[in-house]
ZADOVO-804481 format. One record per residue (C-alpha): residue number from 1; residue in one letter; x, y, z. Coordinates in nm, 4 decimals, decimal comma, always signed. Each point is the difference from the previous one (the first is absolute). Example, Ala and Ser with C-alpha at 12.3 -4.5 7.8 and 13.67 -1.06 7.14 Angstrom:
// ZADOVO-804481
NODE   lumvo   dogu         px         py         pz
NODE       1      A    +1,2300    -0,4500    +0,7800
NODE       2      S    +0,1370    +0,3440    -0,0660
// end
This chain:
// ZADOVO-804481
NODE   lumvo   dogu         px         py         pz
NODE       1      X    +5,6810   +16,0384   +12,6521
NODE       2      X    -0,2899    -0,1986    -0,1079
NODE       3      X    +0,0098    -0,3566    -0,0021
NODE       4      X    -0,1916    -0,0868    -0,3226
NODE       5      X    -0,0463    -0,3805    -0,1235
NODE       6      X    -0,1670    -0,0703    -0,3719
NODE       7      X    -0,0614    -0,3121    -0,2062
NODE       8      X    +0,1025    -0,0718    -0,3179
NODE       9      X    -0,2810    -0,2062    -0,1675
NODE      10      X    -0,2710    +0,1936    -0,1116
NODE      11      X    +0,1559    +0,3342    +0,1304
NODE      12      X    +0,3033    +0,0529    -0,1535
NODE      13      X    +0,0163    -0,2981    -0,2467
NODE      14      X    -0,3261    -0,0244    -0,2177
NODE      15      X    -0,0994    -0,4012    +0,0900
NODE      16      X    -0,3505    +0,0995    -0,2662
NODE      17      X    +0,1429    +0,1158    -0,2836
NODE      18      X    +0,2519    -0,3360    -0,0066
NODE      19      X    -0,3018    -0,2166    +0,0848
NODE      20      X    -0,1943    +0,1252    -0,2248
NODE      21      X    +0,2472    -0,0545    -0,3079
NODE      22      X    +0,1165    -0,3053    +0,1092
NODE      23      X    -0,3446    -0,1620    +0,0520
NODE      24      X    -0,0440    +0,1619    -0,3987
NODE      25      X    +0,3276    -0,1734    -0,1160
NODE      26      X    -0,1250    -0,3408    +0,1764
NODE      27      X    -0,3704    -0,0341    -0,0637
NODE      28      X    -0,0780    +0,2608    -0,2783
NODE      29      X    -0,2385    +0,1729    +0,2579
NODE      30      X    +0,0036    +0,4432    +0,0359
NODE      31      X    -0,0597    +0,0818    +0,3671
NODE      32      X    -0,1565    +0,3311    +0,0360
NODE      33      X    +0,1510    +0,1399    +0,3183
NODE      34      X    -0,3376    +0,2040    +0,0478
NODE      35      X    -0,1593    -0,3727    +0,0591
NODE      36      X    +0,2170    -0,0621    +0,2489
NODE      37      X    -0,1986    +0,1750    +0,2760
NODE      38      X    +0,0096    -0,1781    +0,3560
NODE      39      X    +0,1076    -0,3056    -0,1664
NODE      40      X    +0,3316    -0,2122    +0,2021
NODE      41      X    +0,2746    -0,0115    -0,2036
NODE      42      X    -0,0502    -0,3853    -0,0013
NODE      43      X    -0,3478    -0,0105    -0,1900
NODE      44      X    +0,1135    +0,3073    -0,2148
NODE      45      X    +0,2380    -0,1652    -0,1330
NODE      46      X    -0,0792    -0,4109    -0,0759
NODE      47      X    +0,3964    -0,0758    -0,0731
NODE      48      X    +0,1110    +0,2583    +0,2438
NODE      49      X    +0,1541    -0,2497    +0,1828
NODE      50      X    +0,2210    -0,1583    -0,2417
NODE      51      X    +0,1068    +0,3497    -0,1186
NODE      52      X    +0,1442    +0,1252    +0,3533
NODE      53      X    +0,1914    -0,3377    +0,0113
NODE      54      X    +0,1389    +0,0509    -0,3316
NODE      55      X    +0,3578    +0,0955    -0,0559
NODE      56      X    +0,0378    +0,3447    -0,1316
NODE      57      X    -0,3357    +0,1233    +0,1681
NODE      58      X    +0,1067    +0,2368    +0,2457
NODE      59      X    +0,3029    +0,0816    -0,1539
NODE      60      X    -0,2099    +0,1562    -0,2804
NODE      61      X    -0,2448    +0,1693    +0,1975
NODE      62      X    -0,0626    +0,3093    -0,1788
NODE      63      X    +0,1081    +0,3276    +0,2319
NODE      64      X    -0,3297    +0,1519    +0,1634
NODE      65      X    -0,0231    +0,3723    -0,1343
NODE      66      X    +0,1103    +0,2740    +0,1824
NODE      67      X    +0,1885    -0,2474    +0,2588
NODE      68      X    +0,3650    +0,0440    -0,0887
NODE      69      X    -0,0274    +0,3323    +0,1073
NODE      70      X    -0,2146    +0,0408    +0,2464
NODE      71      X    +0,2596    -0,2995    +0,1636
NODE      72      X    +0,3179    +0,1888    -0,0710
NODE      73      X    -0,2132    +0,3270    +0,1668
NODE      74      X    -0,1035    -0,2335    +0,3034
NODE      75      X    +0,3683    -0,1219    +0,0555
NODE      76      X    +0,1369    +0,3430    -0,0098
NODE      77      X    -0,2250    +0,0841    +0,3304
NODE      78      X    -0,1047    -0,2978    +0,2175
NODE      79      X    +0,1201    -0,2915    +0,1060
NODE      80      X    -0,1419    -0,2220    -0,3063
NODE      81      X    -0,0106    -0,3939    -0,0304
NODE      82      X    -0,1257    -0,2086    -0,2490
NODE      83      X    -0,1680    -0,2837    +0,1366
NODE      84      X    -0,1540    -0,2473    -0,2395
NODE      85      X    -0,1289    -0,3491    +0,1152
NODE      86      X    +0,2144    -0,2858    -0,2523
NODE      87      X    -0,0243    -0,2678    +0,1840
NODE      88      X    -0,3148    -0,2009    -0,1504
NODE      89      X    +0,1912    +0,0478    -0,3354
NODE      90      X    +0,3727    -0,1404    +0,0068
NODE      91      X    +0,0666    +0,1352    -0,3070
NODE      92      X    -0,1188    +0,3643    +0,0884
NODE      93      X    +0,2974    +0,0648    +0,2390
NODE      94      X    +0,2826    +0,0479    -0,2602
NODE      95      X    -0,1985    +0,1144    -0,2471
NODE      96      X    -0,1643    +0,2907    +0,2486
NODE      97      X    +0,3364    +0,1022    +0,1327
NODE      98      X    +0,1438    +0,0122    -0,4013
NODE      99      X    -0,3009    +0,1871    -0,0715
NODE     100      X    +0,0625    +0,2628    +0,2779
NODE     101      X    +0,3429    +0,0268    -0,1043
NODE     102      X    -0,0585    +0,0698    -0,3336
NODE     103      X    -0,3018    +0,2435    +0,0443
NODE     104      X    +0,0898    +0,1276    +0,3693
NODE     105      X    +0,3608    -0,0123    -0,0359
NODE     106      X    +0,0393    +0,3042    +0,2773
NODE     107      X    -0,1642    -0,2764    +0,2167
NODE     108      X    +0,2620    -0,1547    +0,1848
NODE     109      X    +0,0267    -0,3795    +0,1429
NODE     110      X    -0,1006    +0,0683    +0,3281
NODE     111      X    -0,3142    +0,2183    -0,0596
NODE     112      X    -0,1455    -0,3475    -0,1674
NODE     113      X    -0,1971    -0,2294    +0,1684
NODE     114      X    -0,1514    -0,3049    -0,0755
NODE     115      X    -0,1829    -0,1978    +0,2137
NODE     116      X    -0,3141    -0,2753    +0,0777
NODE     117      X    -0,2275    +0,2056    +0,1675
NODE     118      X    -0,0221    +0,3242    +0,0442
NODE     119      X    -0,0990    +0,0330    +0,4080
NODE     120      X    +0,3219    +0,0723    +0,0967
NODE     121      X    +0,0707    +0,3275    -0,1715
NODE     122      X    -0,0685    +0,2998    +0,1536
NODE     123      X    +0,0544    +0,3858    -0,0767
NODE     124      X    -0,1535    +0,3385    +0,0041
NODE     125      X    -0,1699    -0,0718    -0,3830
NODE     126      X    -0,1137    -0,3138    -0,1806
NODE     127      X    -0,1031    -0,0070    -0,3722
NODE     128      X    -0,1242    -0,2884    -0,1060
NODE     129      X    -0,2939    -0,1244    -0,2147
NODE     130      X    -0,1205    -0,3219    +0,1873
NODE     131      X    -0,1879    +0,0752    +0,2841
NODE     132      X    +0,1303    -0,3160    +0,2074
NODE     133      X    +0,3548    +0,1743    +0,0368
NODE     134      X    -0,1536    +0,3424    +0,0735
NODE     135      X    -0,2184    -0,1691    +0,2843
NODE     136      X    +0,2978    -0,0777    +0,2420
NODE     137      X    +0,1566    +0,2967    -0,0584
NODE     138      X    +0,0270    +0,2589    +0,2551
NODE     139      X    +0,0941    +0,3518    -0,1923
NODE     140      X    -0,1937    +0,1953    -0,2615
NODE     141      X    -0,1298    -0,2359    -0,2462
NODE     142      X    -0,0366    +0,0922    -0,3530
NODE     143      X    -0,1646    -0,2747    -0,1953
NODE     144      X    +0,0800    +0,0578    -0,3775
NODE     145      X    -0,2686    -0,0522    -0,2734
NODE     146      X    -0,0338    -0,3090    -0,1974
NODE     147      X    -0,2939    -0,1883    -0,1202
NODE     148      X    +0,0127    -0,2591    +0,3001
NODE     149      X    -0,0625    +0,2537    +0,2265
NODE     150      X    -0,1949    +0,2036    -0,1550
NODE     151      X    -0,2763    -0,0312    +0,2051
NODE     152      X    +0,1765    -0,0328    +0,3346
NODE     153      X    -0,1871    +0,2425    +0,2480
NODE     154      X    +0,2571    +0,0566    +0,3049
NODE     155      X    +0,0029    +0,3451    +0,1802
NODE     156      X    +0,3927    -0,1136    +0,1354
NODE     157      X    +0,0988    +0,0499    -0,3620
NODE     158      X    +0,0673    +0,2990    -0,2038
NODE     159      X    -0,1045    -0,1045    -0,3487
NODE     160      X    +0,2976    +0,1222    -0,2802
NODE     161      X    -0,0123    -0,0414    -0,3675
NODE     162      X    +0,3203    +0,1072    -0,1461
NODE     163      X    +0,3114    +0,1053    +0,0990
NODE     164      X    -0,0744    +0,3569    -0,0221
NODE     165      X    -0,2835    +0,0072    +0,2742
NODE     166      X    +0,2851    -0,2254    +0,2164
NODE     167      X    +0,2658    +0,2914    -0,0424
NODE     168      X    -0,2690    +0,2675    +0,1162
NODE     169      X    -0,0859    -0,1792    +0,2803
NODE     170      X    +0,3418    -0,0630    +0,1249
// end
């Protein structure tokens, strides 16, 4: 049985869409996603930091389409963890494991991980959508689409868009 490891930020929680609306409720200003291209998260977004550290940020996340099931379909054949770094945001940890509960609730306890870094996980299939926690990693590498890495160019990834092309391939 497959060993496969995914991220929740920007794979299976959609981290644009809530930065995007809270940057509008905050400053007034309408991010086009399409703009986005290449950009870091960090100079996408000008308050981007005060929003993760918010209360209520990640609990909110909006649910990335398609993910649900494609998850429950993933846990009914491998070996599936959710591994999601929470450490550089204290308040992220309860509100990421209430999220999974209420979203993910066939995901048990012990299929949840979060961590610092992400070097010390390891498993037959990673999918992630920063390129720094694909690098390490020794399986198949699937690096899903979001503006920030857009233009990433890396022949040890398999490039997915949706949840659909992630079901096909697995």
């Amino acid at each position: 049985m497959k060993k496969v490891i995914v991220d929740m930020d920007g794979v299976m929680a959609d981290v644009y869409h809530q930065l995007i609306q809270f940057e509008k409720r905050d400053s007034g200003r309408e991010i086009e996603i399409s703009d986005l291209t290449g950009k870091p998260e960090i100079d996408a977004f000008p308050n981007g930091k005060k929003h993760v550290n918010e209360v209520g940020f990640f609990r909110t996340l909006p649910v990335m389409e398609g993910s649900r099931e494609a998850i429950e379909y993933l846990n009914n054949k491998s070996e599936l963890y959710i591994v999601s770094a929470g450490m550089e945001f204290p308040n992220s940890l309860r509100e990421k494991y209430d999220w999974l509960a209420e979203h993910f609730p066939f995901i048990t306890w012990e299929q949840i991980v979060l961590c610092g870094s992400k070097r010390v996980v390891s498993g037959d299939v990673m999918i992630d959508d920063y390129p720094k926690n694909l690098d390490h990693f020794h399986g198949e590498r699937l690096i899903f689409t979001q503006p920030h890495n857009e233009l990433v160019e890396n022949e040890s990834y398999k490039r997915v868009g949706s949840w659909d092309e992630i079901i096909n391939m697995l």
